[in-house]
MDTraj code that builds the backbone (N, CA, C; nanometers):
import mdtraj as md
import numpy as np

residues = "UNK UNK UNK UNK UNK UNK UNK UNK UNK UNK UNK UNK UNK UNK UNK UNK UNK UNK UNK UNK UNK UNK UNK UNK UNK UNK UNK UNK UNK UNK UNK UNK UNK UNK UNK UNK UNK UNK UNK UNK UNK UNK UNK UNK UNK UNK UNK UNK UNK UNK UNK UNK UNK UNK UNK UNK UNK UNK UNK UNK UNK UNK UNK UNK UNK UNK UNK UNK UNK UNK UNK UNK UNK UNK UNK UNK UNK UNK UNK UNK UNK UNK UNK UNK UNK UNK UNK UNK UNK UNK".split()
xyz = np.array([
    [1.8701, 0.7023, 7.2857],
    [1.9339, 0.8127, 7.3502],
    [1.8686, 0.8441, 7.4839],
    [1.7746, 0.7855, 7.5227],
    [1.6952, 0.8170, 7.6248],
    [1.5670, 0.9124, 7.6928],
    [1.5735, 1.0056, 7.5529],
    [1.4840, 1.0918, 7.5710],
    [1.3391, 1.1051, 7.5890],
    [1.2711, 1.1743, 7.6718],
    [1.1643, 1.1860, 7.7109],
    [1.0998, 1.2744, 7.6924],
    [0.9992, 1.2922, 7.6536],
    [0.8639, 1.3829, 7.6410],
    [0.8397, 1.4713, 7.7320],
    [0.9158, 1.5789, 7.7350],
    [0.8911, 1.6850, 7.9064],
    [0.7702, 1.7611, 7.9052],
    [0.7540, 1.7806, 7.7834],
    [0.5773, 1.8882, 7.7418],
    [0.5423, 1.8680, 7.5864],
    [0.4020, 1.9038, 7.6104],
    [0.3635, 1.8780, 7.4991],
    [0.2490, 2.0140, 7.4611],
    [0.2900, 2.0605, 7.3050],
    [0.2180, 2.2052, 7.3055],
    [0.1370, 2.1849, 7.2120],
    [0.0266, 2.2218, 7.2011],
    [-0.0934, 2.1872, 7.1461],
    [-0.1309, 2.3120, 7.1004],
    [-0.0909, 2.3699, 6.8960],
    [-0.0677, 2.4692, 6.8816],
    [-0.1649, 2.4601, 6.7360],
    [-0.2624, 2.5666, 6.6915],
    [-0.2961, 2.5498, 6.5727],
    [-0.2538, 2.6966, 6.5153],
    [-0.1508, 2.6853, 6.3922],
    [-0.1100, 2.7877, 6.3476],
    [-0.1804, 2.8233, 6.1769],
    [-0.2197, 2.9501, 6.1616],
    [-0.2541, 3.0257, 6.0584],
    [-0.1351, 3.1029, 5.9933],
    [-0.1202, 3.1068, 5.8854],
    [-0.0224, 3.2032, 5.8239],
    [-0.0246, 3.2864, 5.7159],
    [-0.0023, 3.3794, 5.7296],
    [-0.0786, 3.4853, 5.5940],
    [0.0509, 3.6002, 5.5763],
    [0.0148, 3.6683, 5.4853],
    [0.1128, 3.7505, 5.4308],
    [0.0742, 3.8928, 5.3845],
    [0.1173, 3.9795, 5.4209],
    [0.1155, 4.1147, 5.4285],
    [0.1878, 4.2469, 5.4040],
    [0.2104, 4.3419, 5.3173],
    [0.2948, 4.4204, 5.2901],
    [0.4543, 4.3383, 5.2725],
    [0.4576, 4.2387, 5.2614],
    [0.5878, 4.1644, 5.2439],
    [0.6826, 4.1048, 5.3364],
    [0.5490, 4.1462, 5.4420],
    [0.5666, 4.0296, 5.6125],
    [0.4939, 3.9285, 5.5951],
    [0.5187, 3.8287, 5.6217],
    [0.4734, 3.6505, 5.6874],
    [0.4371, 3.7235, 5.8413],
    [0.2764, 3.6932, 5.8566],
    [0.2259, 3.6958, 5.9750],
    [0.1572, 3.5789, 6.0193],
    [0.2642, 3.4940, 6.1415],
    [0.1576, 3.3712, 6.1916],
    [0.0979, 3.4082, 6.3051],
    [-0.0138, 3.3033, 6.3126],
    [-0.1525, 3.3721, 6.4167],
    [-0.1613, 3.2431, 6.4812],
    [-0.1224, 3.1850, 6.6010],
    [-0.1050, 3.0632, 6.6521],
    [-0.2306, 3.1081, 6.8209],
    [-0.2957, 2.9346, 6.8322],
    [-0.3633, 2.9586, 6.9321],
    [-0.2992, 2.8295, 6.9744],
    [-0.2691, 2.7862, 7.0945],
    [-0.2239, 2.7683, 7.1759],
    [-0.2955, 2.7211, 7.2793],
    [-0.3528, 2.5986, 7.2978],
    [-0.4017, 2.5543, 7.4054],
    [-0.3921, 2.5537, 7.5602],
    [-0.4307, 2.5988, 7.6719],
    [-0.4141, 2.6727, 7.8043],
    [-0.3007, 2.7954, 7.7773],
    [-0.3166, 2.8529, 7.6778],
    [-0.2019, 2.9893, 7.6658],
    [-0.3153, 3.1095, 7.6208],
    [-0.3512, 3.0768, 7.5122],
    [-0.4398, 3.1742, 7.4302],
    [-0.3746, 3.1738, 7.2678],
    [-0.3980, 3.3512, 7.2358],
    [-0.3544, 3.3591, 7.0718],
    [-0.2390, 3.4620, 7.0911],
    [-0.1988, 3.3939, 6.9923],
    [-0.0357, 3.4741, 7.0088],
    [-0.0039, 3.5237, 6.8412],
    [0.0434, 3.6433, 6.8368],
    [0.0788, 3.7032, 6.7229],
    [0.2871, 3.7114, 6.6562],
    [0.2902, 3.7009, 6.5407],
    [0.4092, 3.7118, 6.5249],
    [0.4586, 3.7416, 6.3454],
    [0.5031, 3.8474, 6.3562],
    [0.5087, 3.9047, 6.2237],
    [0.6919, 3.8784, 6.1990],
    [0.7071, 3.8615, 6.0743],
    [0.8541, 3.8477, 6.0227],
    [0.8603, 3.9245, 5.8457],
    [0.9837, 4.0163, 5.8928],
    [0.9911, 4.0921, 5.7316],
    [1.1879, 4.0538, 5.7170],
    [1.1359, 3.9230, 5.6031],
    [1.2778, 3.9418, 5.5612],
    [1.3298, 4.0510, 5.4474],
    [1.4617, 4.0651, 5.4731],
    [1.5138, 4.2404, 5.4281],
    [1.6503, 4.1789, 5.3817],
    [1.7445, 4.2816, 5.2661],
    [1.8461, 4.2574, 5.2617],
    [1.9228, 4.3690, 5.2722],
    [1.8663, 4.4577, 5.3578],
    [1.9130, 4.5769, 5.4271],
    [1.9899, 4.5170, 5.5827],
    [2.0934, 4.5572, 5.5653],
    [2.1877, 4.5331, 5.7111],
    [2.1974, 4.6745, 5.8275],
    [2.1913, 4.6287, 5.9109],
    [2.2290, 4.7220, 6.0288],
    [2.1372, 4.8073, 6.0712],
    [1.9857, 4.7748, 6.0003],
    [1.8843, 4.8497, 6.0581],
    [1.7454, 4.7746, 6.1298],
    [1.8043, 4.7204, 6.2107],
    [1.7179, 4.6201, 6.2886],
    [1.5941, 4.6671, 6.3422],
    [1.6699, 4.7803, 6.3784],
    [1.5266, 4.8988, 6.4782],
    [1.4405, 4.9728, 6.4147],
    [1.4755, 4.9756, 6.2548],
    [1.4178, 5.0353, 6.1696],
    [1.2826, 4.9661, 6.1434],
    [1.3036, 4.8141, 6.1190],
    [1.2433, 4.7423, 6.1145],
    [1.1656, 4.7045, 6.2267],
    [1.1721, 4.6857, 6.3153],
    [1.1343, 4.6457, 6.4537],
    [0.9985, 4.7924, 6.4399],
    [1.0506, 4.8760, 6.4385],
    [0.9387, 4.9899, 6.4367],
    [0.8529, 5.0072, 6.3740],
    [0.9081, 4.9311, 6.2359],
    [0.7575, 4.9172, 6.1381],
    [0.6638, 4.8105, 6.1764],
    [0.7673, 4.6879, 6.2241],
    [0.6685, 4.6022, 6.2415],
    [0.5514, 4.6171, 6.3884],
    [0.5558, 4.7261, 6.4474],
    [0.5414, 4.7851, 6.5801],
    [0.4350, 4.8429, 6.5498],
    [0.4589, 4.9533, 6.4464],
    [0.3674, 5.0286, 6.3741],
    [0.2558, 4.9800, 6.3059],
    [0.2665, 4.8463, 6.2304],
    [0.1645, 4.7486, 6.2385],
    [0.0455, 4.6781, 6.3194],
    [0.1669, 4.6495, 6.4295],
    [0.0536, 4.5899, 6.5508],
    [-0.0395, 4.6823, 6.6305],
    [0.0066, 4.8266, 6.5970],
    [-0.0292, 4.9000, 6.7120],
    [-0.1817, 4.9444, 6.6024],
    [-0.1857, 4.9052, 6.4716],
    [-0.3121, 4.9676, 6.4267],
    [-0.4470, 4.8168, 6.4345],
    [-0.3706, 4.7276, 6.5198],
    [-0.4601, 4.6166, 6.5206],
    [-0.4534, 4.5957, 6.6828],
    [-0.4464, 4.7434, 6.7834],
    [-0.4302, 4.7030, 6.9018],
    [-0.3637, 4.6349, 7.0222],
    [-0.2147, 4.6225, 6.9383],
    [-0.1317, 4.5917, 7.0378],
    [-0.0296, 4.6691, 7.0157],
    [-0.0073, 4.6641, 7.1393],
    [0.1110, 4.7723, 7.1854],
    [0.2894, 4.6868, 7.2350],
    [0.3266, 4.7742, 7.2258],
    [0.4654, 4.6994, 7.2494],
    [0.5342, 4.6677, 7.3740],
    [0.4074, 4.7162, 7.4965],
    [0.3992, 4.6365, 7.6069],
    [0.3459, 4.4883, 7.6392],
    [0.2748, 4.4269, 7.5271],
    [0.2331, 4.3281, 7.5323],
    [0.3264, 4.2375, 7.4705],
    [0.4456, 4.2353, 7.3993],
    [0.5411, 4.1514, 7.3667],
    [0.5283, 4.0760, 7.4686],
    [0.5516, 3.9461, 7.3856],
    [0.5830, 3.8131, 7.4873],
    [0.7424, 3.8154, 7.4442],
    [0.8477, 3.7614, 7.5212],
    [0.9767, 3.7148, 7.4764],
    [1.0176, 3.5839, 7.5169],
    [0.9080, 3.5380, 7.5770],
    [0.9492, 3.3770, 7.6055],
    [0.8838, 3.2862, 7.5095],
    [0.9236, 3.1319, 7.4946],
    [0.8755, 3.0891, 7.3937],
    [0.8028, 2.9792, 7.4489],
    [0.6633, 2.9122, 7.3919],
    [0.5640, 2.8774, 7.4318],
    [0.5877, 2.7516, 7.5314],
    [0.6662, 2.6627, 7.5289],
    [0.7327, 2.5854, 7.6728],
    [0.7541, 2.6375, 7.7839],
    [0.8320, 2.7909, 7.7970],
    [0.8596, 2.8244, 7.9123],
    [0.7620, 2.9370, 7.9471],
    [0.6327, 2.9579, 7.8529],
    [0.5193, 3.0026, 7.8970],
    [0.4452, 2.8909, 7.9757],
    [0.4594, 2.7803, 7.9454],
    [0.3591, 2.6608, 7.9907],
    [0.3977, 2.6695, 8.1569],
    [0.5808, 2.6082, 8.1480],
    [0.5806, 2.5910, 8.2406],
    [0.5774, 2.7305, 8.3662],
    [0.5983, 2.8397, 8.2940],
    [0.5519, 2.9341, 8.3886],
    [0.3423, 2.9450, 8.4706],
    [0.2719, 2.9067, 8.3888],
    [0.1708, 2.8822, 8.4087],
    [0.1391, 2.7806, 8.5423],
    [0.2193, 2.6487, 8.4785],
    [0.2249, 2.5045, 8.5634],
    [0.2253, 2.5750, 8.6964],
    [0.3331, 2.6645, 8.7398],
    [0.3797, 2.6632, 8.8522],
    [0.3044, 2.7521, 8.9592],
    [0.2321, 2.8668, 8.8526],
    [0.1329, 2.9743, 8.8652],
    [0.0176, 2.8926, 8.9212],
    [-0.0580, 2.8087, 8.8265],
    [-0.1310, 2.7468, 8.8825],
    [-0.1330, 2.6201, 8.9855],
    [-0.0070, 2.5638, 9.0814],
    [-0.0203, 2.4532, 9.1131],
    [0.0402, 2.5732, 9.2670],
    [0.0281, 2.6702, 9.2742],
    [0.0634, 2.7943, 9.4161],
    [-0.0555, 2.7533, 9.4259],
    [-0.2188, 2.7298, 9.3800],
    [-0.3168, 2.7870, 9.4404],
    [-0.4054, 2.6176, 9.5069],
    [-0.3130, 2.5204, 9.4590],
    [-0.3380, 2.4273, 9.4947],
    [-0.2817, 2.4070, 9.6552],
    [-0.2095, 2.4699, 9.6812],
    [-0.1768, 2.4435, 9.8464],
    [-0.2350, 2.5253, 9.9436],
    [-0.2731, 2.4133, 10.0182],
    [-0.3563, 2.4291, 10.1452],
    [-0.2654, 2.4973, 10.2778],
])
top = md.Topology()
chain = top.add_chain()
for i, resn in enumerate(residues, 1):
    res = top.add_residue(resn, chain, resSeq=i)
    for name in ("N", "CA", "C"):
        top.add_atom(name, md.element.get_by_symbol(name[0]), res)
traj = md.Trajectory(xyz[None], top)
């Protein structure tokens, strides 16, 4: 098919479980550590309900809900790539 190797992410993930959330704890080579909690529910239509607990969580382990990342770890890279290859010109 022709496909090629555009990036490559170099990720070691931990996974643990909590109040009846799956929390993975991934580090990420030239990125850092990245957090990500998931509560499956069979409650409908309360997304934000949820979103707030899981909010309410992070915020007693120091993160706040300004620190959300929403991009996913490729188009963190290549945002980096480009970050760092500005400081390469003369």
């Amino acid at each position: 098919m022709g496909y090629k190797k555009a990036m490559e992410i170099d990720k070691t993930r931990t996974i643990t479980h909590f109040d009846g959330c799956e929390i993975c704890i991934d580090e990420v080579k030239r990125l850092g550590s990245f957090i990500e909690m998931e509560k499956l529910t069979n409650e409908k239509g309360d997304a934000q309900k949820i979103q707030d607990e899981l909010f309410k969580f992070f915020k007693t382990i120091g993160i706040d809900k300004k620190d959300r990342v929403m991009h996913g770890y490729d188009i963190l890279m290549l945002q980096n790539r480009v970050k760092d290859s500005s400081h390469d010109i003369i």
